[in-house]
N, C-alpha and C positions, 0 to 999 in steps of 0.2 A: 301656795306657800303661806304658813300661818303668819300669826305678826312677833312672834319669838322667833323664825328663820329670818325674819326679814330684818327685824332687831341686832341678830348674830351678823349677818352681811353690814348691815350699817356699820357698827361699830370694829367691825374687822377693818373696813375702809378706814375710818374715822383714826382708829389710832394703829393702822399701821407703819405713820412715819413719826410713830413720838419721837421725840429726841430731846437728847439732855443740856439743859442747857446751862450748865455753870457745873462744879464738880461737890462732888457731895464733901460735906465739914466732916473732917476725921474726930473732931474735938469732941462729938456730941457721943453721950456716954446709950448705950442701948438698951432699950424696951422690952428684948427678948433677945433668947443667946441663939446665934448662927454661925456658920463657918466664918471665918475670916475668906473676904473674896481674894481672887487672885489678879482680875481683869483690872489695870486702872482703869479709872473715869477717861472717857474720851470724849470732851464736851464739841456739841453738834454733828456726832455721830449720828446718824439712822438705825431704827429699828426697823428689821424685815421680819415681819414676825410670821409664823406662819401657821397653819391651823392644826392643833392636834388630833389626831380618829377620834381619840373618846376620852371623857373626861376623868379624875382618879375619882370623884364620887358621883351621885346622879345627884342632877338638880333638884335645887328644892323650890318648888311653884308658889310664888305669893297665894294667900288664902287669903277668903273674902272677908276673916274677921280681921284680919290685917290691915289696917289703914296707912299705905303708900301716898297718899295723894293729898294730904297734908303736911306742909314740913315743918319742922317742930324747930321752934328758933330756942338758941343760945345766948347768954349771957358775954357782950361783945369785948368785955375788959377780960375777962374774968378764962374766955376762952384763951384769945389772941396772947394772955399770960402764960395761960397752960402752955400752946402750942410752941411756942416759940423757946420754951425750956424745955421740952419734952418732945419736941421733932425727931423722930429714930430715923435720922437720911446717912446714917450711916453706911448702910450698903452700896456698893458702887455700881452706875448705873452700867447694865452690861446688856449688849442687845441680844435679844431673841430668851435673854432671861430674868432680868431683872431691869423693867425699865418703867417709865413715869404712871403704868396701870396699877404695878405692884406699889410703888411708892403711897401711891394715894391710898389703896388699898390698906395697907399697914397705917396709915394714918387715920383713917375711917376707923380701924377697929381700936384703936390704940384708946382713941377720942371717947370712942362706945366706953371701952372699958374705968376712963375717967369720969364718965357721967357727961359727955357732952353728943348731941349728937350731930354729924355730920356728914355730907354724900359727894355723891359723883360726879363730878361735873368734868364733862367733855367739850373739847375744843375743834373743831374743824377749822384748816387753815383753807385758802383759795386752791393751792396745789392738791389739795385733794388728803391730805397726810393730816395726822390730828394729835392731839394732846389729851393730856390727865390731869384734874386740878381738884384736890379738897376744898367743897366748896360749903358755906353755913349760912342760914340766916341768921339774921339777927337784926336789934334795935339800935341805933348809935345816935347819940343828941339829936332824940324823937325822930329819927328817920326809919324805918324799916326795910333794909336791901338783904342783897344775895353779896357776900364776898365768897373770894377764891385767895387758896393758899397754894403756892404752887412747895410742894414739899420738899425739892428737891433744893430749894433756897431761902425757905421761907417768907421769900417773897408778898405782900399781903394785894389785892385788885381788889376794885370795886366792880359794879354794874358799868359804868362809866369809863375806869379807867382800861378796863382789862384787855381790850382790843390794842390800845397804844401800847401798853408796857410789853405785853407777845410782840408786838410785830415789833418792838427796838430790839428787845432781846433774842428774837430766833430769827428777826430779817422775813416772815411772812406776814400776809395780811389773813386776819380774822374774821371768818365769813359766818360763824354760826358756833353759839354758846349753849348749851343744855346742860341742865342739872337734874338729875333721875334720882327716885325716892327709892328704886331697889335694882339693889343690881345681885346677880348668883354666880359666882367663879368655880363654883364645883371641884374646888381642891385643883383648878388648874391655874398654871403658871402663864398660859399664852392668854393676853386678853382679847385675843381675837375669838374667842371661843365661848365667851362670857355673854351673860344675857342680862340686858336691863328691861325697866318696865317703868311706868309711871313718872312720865317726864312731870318735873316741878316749873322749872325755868325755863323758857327756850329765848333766845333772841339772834336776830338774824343782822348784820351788818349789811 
């Protein structure tokens, strides 16, 4: 099994018990036009997500002149301002279609397209079930860390604090944090199907 099957199995485990944990702000105005949902928010529901046959486009393969494996830090006022006016958490979160992969997802590229860049960072809780979190470097009076935004609340973590404020907010404990420099969704909706690569951050509780 190559290290892209075994990446796909990882992260199918990893976030198939995301859950949402607060209800998305109707107030924030949107980034791009979608259906009006139908599902309300049902906070600390379970996603059972389950694997699609195939994807709607084919993957595209990091290439060698691509450099993943440096993360390129942001401006920490300058972001943390964007984001927090500009969060599109407007979709409600709905399992098995719209739940904390996509969130991130839309934020990552939202970010791109504002000139900021930011990645993937995944959660695994001790039950085995895992989470989604926008996560950036950056500089903040002279210190240089990894935060995480969780988008669904705008909630801001550090390196430090990110293990305590999950487990007050979802009630699990925090076994293992990774932040990956690419990840490929191939136009699908289930993130159990998605392929990441070039871990940046990993830390283990």
């Amino acid at each position: 099994m190559g290290i892209y099957q075994l990446l796909i199995v990882f992260i199918y485990v990893l976030l198939a018990g995301c859950i949402a944990t607060e209800p998305a702000s109707e107030q924030q105005q949107p980034l791009y036009s979608a259906p009006a949902p139908t599902v309300p928010v049902i906070p600390g529901i379970t996603a059972t997500l389950q694997p699609t046959p195939a994807a709607k486009e084919q993957y595209k393969e990091p290439t060698q002149q691509e450099n993943y494996s440096t993360a390129i830090e942001v401006n920490y006022r300058e972001y943390v301002d964007w984001f927090l006016l500009n969060n599109n958490n407007i979709r409600y979160y709905t399992p098995d279609e719209y739940v904390c992969g996509q969130y991130t997802v839309d934020m990552i590229n939202a970010s791109e397209k504002a000139g900021f860049k930011a990645y993937f960072g995944t959660i695994r809780f001790s039950d085995g079930t895992g989470h989604a979190l926008v996560a950036f470097k950056s500089t903040f009076s002279g210190y240089t860390s990894w935060y995480f935004f969780e988008p669904q609340t705008n909630k801001i973590m550090t390196e430090q604090t990110i293990g305590h404020i999950l487990q007050q907010n979802m009630g699990k404990k925090v076994t293992e944090v990774t932040v990956y420099g690419y990840y490929d969704d191939a136009g699908d909706k289930d993130p159990a199907s998605w392929r990441f690569a070039y871990p940046l951050y990993t830390k283990k509780y």
